[in-house]
N, CA and C atoms as a LAMMPS dump frame, in Angstrom:
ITEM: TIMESTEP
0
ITEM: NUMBER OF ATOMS
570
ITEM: BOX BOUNDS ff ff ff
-5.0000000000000000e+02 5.0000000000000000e+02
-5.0000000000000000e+02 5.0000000000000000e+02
-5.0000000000000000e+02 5.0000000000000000e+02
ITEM: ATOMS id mol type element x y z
1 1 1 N 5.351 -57.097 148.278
2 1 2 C 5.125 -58.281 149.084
3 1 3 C 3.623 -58.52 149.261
4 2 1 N 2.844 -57.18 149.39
5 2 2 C 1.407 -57.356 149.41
6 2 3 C 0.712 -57.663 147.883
7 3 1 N 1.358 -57.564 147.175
8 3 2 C 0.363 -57.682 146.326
9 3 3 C 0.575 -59.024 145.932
10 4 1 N 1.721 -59.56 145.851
11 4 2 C 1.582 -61.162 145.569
12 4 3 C 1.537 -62.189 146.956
13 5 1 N 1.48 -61.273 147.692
14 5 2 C 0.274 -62.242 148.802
15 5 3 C -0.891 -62.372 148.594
16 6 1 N -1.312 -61.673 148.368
17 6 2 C -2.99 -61.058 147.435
18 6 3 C -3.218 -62.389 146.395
19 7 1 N -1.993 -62.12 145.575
20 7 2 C -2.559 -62.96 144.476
21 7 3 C -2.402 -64.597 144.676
22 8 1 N -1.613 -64.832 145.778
23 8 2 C -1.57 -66.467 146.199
24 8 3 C -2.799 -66.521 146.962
25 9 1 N -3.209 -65.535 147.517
26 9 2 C -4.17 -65.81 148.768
27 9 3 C -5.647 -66.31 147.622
28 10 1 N -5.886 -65.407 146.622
29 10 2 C -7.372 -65.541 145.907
30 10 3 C -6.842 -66.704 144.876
31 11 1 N -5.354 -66.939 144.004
32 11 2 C -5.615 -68.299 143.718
33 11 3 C -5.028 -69.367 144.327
34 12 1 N -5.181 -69.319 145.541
35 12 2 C -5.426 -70.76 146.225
36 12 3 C -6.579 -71.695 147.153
37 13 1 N -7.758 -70.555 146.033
38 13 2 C -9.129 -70.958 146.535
39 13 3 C -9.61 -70.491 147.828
40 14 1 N -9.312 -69.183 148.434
41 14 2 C -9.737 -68.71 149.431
42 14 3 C -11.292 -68.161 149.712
43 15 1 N -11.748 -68.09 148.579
44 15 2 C -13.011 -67.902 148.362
45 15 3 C -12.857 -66.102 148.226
46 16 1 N -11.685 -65.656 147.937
47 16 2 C -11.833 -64.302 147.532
48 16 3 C -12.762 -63.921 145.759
49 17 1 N -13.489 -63.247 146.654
50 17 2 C -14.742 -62.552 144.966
51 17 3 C -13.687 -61.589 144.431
52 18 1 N -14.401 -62.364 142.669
53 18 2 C -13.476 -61.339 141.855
54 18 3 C -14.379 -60.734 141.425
55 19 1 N -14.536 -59.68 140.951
56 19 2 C -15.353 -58.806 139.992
57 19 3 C -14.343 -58.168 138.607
58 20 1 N -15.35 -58.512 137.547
59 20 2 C -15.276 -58.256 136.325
60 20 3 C -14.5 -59.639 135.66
61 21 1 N -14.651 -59.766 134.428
62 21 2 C -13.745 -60.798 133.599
63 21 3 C -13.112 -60.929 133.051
64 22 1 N -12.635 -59.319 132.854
65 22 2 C -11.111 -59.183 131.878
66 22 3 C -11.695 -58.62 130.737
67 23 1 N -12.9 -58.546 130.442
68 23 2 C -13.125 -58.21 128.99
69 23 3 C -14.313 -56.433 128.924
70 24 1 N -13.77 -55.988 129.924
71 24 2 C -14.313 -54.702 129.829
72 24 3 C -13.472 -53.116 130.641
73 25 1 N -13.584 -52.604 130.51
74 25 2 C -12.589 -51.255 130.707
75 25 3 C -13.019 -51.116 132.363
76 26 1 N -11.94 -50.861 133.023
77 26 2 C -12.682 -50.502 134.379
78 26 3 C -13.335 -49.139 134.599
79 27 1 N -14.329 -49.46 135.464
80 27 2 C -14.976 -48.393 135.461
81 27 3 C -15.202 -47.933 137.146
82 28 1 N -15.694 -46.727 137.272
83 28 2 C -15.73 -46.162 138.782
84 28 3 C -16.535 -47.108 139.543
85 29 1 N -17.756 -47.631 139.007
86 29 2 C -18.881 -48.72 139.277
87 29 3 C -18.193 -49.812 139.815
88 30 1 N -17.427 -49.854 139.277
89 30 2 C -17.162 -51.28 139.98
90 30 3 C -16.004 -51.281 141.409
91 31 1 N -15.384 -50.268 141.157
92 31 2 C -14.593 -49.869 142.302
93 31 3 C -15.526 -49.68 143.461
94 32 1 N -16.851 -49.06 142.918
95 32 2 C -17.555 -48.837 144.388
96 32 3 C -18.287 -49.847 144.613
97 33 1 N -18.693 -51.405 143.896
98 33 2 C -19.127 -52.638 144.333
99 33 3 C -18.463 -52.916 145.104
100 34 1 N -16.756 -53.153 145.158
101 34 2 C -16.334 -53.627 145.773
102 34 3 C -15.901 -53.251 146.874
103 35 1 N -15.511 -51.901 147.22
104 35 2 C -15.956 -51.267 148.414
105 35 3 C -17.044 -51.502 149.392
106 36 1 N -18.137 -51.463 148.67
107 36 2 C -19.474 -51.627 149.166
108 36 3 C -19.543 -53.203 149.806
109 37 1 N -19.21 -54.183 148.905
110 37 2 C -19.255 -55.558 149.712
111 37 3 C -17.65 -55.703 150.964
112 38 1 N -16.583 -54.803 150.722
113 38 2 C -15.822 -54.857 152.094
114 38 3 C -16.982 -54.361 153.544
115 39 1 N -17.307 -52.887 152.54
116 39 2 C -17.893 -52.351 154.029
117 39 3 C -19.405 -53.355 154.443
118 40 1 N -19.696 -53.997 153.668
119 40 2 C -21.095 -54.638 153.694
120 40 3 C -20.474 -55.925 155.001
121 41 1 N -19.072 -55.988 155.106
122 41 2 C -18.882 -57.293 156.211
123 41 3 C -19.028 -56.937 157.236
124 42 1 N -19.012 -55.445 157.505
125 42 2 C -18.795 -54.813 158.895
126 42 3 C -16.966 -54.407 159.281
127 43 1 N -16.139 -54.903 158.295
128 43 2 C -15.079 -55.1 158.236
129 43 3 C -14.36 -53.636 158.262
130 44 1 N -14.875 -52.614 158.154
131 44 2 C -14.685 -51.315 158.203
132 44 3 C -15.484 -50.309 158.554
133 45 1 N -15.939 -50.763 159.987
134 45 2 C -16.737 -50.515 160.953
135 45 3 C -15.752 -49.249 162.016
136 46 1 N -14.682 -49.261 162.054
137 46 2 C -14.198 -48.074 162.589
138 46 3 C -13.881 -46.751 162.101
139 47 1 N -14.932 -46.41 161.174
140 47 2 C -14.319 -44.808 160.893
141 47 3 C -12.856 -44.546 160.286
142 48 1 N -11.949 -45.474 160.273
143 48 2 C -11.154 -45.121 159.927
144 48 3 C -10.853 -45.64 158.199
145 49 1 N -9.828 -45.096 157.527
146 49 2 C -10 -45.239 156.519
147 49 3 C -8.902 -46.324 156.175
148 50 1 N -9.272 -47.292 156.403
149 50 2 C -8.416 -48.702 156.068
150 50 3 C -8.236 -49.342 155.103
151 51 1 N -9.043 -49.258 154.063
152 51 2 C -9.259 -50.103 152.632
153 51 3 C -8.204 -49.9 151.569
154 52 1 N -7.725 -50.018 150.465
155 52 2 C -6.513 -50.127 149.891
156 52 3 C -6.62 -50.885 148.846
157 53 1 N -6.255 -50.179 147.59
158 53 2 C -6.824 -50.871 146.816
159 53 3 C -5.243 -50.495 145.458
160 54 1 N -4.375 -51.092 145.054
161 54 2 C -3.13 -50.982 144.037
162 54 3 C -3.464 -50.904 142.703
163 55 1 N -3.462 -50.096 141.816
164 55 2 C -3.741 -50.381 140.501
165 55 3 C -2.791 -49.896 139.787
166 56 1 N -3.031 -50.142 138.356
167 56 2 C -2.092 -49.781 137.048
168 56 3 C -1.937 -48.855 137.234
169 57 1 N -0.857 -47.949 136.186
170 57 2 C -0.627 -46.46 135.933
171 57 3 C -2.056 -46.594 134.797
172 58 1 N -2.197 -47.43 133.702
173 58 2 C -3.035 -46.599 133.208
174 58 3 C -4.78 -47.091 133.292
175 59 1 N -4.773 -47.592 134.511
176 59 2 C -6.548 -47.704 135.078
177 59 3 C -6.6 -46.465 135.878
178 60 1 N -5.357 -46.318 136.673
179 60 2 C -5.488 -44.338 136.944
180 60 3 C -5.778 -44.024 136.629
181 61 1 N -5.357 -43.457 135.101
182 61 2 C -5.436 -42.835 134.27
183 61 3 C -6.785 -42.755 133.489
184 62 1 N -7.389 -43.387 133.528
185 62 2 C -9.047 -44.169 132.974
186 62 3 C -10.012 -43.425 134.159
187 63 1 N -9.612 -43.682 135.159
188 63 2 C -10.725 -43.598 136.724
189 63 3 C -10.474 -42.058 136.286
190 64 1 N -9.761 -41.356 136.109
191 64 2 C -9.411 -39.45 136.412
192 64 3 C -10.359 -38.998 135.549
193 65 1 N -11.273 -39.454 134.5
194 65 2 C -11.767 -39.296 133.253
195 65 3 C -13.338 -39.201 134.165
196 66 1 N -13.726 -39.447 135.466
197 66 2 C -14.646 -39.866 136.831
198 66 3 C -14.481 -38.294 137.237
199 67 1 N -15.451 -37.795 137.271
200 67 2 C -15.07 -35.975 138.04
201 67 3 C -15.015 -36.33 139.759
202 68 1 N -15.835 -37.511 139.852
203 68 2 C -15.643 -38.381 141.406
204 68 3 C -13.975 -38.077 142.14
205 69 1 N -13.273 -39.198 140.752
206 69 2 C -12.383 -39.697 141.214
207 69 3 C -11.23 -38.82 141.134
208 70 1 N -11.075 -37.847 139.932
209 70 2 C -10.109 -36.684 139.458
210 70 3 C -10.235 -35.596 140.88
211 71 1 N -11.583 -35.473 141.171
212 71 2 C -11.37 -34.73 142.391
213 71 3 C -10.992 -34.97 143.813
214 72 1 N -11.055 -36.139 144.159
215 72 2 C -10.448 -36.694 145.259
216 72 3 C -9.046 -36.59 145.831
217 73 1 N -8.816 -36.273 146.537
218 73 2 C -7.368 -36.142 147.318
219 73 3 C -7.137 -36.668 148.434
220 74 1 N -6.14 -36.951 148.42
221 74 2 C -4.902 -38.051 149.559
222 74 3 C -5.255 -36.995 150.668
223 75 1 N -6.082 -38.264 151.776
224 75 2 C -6.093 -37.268 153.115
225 75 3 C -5.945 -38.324 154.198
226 76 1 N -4.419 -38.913 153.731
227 76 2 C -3.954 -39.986 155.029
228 76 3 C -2.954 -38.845 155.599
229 77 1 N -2.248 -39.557 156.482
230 77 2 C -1.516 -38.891 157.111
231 77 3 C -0.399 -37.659 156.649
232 78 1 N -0.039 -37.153 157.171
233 78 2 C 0.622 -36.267 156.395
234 78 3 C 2.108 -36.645 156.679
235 79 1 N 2.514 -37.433 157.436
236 79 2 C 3.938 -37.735 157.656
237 79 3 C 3.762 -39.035 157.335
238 80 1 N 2.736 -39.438 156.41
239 80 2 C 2.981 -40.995 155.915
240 80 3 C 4.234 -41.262 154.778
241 81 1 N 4.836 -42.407 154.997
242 81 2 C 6.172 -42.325 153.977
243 81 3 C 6.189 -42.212 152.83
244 82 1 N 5.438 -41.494 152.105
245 82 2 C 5.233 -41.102 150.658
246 82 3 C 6.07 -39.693 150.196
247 83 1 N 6.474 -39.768 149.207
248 83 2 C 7.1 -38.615 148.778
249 83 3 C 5.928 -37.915 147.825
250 84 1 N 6.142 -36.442 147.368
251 84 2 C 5.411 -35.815 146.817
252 84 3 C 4.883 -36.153 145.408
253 85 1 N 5.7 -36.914 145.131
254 85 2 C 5.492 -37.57 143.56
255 85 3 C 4.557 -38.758 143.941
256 86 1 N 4.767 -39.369 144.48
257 86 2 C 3.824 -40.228 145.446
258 86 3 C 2.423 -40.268 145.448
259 87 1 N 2.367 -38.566 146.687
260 87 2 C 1.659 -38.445 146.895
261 87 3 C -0.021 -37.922 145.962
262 88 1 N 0.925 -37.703 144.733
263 88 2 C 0.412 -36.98 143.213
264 88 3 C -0.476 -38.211 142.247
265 89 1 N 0.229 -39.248 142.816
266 89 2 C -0.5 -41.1 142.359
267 89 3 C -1.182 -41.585 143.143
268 90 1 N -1.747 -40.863 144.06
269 90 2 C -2.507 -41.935 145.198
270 90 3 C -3.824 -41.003 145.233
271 91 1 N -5.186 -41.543 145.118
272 91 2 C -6.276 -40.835 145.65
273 91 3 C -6.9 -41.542 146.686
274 92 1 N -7.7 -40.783 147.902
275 92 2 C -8.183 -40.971 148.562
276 92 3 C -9.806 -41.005 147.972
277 93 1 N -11.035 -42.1 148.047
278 93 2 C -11.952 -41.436 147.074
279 93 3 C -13.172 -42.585 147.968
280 94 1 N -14.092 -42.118 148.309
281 94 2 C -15.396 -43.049 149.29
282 94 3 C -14.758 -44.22 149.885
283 95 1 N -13.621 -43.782 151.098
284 95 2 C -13.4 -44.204 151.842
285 95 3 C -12.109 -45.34 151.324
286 96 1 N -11.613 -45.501 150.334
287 96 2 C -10.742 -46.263 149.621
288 96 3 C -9.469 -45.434 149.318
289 97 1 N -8.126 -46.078 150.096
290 97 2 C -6.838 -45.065 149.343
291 97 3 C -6.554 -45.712 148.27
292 98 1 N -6.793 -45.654 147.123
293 98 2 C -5.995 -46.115 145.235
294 98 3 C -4.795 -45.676 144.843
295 99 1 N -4.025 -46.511 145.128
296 99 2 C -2.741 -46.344 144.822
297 99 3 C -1.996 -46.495 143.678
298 100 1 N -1.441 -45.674 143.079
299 100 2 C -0.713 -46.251 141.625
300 100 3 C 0.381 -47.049 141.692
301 101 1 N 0.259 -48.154 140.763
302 101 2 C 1.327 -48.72 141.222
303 101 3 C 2.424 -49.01 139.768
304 102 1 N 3.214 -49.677 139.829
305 102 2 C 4.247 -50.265 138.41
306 102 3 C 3.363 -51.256 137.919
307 103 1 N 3.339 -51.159 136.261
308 103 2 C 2.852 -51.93 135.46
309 103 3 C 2.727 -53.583 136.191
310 104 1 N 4.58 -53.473 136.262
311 104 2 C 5.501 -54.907 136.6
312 104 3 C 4.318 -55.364 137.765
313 105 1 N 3.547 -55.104 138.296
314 105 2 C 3.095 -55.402 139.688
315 105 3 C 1.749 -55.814 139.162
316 106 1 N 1.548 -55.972 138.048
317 106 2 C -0.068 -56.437 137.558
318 106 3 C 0.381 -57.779 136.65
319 107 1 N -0.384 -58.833 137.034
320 107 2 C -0.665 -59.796 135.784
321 107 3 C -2.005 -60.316 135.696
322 108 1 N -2.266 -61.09 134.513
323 108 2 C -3.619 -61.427 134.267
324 108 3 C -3.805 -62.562 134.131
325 109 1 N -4.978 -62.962 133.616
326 109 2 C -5.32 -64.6 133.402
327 109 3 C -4.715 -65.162 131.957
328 110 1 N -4.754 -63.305 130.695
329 110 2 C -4.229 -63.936 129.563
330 110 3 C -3.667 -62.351 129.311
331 111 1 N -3.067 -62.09 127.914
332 111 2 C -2.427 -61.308 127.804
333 111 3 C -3.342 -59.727 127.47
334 112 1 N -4.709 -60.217 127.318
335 112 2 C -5.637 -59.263 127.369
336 112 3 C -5.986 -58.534 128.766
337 113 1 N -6.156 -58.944 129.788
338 113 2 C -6.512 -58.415 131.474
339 113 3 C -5.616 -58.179 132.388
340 114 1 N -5.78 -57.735 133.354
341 114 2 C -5.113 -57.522 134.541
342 114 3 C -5.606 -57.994 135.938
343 115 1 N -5.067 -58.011 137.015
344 115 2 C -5.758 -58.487 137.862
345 115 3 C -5.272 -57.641 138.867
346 116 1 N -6.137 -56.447 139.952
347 116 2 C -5.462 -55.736 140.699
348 116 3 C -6.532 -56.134 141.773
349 117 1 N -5.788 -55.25 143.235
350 117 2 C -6.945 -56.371 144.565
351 117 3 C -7.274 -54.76 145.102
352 118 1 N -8.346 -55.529 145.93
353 118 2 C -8.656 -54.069 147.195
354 118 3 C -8.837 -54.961 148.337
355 119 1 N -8.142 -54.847 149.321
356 119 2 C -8.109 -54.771 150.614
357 119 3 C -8.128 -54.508 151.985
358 120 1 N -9.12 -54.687 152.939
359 120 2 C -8.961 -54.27 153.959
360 120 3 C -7.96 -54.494 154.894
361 121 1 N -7.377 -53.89 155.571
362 121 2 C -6.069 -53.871 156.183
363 121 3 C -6.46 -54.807 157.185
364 122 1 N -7.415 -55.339 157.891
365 122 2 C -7.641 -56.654 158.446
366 122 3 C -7.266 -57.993 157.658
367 123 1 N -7.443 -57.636 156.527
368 123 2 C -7.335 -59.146 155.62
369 123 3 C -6.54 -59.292 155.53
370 124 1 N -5.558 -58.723 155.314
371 124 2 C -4.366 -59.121 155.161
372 124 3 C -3.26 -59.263 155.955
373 125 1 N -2.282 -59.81 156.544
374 125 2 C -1.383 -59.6 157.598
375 125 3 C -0.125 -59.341 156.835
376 126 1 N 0.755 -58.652 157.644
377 126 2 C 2.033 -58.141 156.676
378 126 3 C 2.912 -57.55 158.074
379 127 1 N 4.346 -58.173 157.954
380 127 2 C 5.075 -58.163 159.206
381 127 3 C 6.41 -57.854 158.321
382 128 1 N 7.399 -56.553 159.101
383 128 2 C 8.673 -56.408 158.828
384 128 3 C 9.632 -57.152 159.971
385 129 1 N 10.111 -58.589 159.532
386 129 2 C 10.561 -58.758 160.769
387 129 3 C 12.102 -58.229 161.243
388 130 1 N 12.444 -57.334 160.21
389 130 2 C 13.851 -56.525 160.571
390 130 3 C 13.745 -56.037 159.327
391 131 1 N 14.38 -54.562 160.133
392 131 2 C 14.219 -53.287 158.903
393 131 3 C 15.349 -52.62 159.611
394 132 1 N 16.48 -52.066 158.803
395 132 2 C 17.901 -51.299 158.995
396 132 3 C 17.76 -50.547 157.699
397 133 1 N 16.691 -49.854 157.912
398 133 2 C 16.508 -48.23 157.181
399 133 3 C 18.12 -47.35 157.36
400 134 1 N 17.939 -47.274 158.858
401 134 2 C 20.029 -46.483 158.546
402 134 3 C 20.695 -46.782 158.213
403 135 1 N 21.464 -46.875 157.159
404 135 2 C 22.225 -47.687 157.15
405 135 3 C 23.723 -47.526 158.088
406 136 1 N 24.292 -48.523 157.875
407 136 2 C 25.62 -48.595 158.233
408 136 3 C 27.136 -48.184 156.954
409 137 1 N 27.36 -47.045 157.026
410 137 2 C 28.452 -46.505 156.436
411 137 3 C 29.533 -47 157.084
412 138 1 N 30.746 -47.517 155.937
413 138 2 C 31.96 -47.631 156.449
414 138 3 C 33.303 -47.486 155.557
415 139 1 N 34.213 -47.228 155.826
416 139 2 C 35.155 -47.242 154.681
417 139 3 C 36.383 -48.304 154.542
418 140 1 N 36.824 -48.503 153.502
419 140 2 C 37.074 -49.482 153.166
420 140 3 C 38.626 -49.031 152.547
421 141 1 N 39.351 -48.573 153.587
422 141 2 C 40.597 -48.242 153.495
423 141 3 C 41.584 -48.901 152.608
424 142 1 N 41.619 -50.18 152.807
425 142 2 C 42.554 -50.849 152.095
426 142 3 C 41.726 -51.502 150.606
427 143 1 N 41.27 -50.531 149.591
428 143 2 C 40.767 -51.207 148.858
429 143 3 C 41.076 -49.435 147.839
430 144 1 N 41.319 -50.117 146.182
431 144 2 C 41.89 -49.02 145.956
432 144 3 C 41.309 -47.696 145.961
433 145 1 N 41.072 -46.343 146.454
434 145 2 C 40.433 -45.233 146.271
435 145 3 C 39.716 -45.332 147.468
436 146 1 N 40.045 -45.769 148.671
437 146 2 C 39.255 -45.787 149.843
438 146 3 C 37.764 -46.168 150.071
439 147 1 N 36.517 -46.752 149.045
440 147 2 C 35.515 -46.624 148.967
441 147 3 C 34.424 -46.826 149.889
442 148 1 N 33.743 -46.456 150.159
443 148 2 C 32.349 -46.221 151.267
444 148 3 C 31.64 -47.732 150.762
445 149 1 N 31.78 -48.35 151.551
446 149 2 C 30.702 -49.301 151.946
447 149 3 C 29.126 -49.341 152.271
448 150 1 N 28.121 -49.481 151.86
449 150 2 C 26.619 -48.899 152.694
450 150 3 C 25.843 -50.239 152.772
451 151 1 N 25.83 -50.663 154.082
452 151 2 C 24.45 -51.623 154.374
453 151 3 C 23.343 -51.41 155.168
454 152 1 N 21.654 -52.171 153.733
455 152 2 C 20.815 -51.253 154.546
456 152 3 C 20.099 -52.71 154.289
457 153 1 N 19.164 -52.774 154.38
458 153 2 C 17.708 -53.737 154.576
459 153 3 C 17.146 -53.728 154.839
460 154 1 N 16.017 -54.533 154.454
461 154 2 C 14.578 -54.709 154.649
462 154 3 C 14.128 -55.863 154.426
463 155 1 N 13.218 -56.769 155.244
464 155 2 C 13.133 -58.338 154.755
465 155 3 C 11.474 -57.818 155.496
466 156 1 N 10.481 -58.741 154.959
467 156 2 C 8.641 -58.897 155.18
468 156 3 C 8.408 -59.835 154.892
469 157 1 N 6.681 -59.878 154.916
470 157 2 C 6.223 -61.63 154.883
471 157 3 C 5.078 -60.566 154.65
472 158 1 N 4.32 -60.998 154.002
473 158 2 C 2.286 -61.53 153.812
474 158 3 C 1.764 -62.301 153.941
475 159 1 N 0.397 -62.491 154.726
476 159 2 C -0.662 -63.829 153.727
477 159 3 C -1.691 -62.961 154.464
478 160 1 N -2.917 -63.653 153.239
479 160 2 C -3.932 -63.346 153.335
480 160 3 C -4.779 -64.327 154.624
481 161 1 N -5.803 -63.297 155.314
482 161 2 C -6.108 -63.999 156.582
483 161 3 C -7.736 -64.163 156.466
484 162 1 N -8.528 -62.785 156.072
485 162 2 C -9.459 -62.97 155.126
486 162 3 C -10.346 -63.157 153.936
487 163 1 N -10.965 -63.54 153.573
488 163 2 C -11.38 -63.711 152.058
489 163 3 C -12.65 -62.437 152.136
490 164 1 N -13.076 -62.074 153.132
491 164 2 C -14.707 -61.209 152.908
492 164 3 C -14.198 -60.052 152.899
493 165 1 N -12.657 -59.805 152.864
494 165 2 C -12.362 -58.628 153.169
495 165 3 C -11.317 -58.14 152.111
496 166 1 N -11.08 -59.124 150.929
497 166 2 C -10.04 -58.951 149.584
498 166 3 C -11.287 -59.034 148.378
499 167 1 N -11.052 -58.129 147.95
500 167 2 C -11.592 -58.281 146.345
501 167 3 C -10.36 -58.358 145.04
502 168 1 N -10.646 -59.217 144.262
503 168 2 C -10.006 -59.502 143.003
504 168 3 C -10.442 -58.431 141.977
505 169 1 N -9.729 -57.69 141.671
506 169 2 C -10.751 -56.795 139.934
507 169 3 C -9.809 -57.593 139.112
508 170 1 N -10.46 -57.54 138.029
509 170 2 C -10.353 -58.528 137.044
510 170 3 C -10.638 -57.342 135.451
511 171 1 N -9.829 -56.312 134.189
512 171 2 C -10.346 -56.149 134.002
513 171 3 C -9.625 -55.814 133.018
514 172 1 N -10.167 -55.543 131.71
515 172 2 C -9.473 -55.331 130.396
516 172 3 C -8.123 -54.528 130.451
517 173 1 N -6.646 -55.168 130.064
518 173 2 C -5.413 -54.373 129.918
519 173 3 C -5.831 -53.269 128.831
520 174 1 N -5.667 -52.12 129.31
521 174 2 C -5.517 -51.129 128.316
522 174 3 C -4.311 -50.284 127.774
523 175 1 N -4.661 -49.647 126.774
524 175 2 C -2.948 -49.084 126.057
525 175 3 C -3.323 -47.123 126.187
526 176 1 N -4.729 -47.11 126.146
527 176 2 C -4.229 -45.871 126.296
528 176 3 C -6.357 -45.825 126.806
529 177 1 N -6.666 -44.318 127.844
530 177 2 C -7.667 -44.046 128.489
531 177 3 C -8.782 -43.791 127.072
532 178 1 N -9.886 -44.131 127.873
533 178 2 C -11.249 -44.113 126.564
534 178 3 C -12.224 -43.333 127.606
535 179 1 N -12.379 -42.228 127.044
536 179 2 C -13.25 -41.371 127.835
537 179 3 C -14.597 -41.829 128.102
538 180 1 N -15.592 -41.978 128.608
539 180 2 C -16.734 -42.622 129.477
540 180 3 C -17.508 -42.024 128.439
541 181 1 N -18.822 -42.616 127.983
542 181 2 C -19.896 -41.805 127.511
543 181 3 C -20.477 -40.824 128.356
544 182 1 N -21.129 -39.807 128.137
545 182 2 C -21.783 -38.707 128.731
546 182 3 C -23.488 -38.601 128.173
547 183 1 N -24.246 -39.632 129.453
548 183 2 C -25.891 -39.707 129.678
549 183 3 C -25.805 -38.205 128.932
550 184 1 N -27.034 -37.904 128.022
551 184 2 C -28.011 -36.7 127.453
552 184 3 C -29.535 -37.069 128.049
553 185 1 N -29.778 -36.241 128.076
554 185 2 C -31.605 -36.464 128.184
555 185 3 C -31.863 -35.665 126.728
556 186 1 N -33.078 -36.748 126.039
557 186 2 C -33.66 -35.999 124.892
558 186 3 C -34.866 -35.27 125.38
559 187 1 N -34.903 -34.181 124.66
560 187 2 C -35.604 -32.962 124.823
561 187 3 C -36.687 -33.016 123.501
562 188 1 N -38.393 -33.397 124.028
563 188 2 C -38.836 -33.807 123.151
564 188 3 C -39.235 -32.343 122.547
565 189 1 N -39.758 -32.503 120.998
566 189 2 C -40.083 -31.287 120.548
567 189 3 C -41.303 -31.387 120.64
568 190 1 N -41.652 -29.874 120.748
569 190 2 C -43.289 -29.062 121.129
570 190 3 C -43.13 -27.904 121.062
């Protein structure tokens, strides 16, 4: 629900900044621009770690190739509703939780890019207005083999409320991770 609130909110001219153009590999750099211009609003001014940012399985997979980002670990709550497999896709990394998400949950401008957001949990508003997590078991006697009935639900809403506080990444679809060059210093001879 959040993420295609996200994506109505920046194309319906909200003045949400995108960074990058689709035509380059993402890189750690740019994850921390856009961090840097959330926290640059004051917008994450409480210490706490609010920012949020959904990406591909394989821009994960790209960022881990970052000794930054491979070393970082999930240090939200510990009874947050994530399961352990979950918790194995999500890094915590300069103040940003990166979440992995389903392919299905990314589209682009063309069949080359992707478009994933980072958000501050101010920008965005997001309301469950009825949630029946327990469900209701019942049986269904007169039906042949007695069968169990189960009703459960969940219904939400989004929209975006700020623009200084959503970033757009914008950045080449990839098929498989391309390891980063590795800076040398030349060592002159003498």
């Amino acid at each position: 629900i959040k993420i295609d609130a996200l994506a109505a909110f920046a194309a319906g001219g909200a003045g949400v900044t995108t960074l990058g153009n689709g035509t380059t590999v993402i890189d750690i750099i740019d994850l921390e621009q856009a961090r840097a211009q959330i926290a640059g609003t004051g917008a994450d001014d409480t210490g706490e770690v609010q920012v949020f940012c959904m990406l591909p399985a394989m821009w994960m997979s790209q960022l881990k190739f970052y000794k930054e980002f491979a070393d970082a670990q999930w240090v939200g709550l510990d009874n947050a509703p994530f399961s352990k497999i979950q918790r194995m896709r999500t890094r915590t990394w300069s103040g940003v939780h990166y979440i992995e998400g389903p392919d299905e949950y990314f589209t682009g401008k063309d069949g080359t890019s992707l478009y994933a957001y980072m958000w501050h949990h101010d920008s965005i508003g997001a309301e469950t207005p009825w949630n029946q997590e327990a469900p209701k078991i019942t049986q269904e006697t007169l039906m042949q083999g007695s069968p169990y009935l189960v009703k459960a639900g969940l219904g939400g809403a989004a929209v975006g409320i700020q623009a200084a506080g959503v970033k757009r990444l914008d950045f080449l679809k990839i098929t498989k991770p391309v390891r980063p060059a590795v800076l040398t210093d030349e060592i002159p001879a003498g």
